[in-house]
C-alpha positions in Angstrom: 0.0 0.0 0.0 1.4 3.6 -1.1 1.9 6.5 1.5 -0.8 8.5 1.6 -0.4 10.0 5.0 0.3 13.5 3.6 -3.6 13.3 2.6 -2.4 13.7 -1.1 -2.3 11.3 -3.7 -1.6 11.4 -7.7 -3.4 8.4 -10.0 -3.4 7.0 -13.3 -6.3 4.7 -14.1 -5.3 1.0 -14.7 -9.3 0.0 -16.0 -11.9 2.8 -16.8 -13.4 4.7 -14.2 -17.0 4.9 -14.5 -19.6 7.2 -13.2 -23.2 7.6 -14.0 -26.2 8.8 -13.3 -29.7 7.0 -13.6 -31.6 7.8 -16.9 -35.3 7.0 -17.1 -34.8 5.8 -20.9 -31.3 4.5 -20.6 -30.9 3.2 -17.5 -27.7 4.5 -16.5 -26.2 8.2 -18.1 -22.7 7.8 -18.4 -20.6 10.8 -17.7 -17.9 12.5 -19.2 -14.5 14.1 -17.3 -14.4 16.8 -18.4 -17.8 17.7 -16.6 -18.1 18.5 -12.8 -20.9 16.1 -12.3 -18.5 13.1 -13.4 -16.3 13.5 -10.5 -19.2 15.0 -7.8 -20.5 11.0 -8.8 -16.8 9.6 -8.0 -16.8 11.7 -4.7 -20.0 10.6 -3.7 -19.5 6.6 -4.7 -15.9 7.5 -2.2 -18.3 8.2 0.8 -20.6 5.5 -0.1 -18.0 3.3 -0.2 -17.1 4.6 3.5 -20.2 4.7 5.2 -21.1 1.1 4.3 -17.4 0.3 5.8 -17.2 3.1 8.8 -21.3 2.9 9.4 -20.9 6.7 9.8 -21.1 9.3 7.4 -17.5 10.8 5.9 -17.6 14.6 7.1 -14.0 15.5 5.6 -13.5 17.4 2.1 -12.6 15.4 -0.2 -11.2 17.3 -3.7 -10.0 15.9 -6.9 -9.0 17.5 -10.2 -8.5 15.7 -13.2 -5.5 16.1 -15.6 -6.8 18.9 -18.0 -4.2 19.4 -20.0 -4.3 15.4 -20.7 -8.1 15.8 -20.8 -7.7 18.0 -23.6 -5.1 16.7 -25.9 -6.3 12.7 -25.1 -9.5 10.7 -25.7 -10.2 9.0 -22.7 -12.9 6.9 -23.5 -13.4 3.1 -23.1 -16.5 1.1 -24.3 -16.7 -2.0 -22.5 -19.4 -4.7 -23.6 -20.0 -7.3 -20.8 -21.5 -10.2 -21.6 -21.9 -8.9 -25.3 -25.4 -7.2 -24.4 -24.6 -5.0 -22.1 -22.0 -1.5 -22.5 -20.4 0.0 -20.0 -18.1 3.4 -20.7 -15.5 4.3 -18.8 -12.6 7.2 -18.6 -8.7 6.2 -18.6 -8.2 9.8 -17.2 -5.3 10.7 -14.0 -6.2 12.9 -11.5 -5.1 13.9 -8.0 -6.8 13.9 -4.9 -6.7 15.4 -1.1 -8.7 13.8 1.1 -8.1 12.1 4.2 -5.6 9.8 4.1 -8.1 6.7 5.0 -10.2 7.4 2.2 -7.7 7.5 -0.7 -6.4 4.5 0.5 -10.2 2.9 0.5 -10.5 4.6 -2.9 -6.9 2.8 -4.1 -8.2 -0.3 -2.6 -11.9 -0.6 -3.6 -11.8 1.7 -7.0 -13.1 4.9 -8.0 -16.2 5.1 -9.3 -18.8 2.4 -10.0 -18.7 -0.9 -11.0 -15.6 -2.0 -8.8 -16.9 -5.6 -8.8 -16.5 -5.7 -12.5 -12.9 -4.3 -12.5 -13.4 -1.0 -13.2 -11.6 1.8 -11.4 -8.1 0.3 -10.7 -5.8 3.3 -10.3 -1.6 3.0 -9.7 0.2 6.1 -8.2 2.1 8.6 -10.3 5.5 10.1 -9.5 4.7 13.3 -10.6 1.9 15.5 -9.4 -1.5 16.7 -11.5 
């Protein structure tokens, strides 16, 4: 397990981070990056993932930025089909975060973003900050 008792971490994405939102014809809106709403979803799927573990609510700050300037000279999209039915897309996008340091290791640990279970949302560290 990395250090991360500065409360400051660096990522690159290993599988797709996913985050979505539910859609009444779709059933799940998939988000973009390079919106706010993508990574308010990954914050909030963070303290999710802590209550359920903690049973108490997360009350620190918790704020990430994305890479923008690889935002904007990469494509960071990934469409996964699983089980040949169903599409999932995800975001191969680094980003930093500073958050408690229990957190970003639950987040290195479980994922970021949804669909964990499925593999999605494996980050490694990066030596250089975002």
């Amino acid at each position: 397990m990395p250090d991360f008792s500065q409360g400051f971490a660096a990522f690159s994405s290993i599988s797709p981070i996913v985050a979505s939102i539910p859609d009444e014809k779709l059933g799940h809106k998939y988000l973009n990056p390079q919106g706010r709403q993508f990574w308010e979803v990954v914050k909030g799927n963070l303290k999710r993932k802590w209550e359920t573990l903690y049973r108490r609510p997360y009350s620190g700050e918790i704020e990430i930025r994305p890479d923008e300037e690889y935002l904007a000279k990469r494509k960071t999209s990934k469409l996964i089909s699983l089980k040949g039915h169903h599409i999932v897309r995800g975001h191969l996008v680094p980003f930093s975060i500073k958050a408690d340091p229990q957190i970003i290791a639950l987040g290195y640990s479980a994922g970021f973003g949804g669909r964990n279970s499925l593999g999605f949302g494996m980050v490694e560290t990066r030596r250089h900050k975002v």
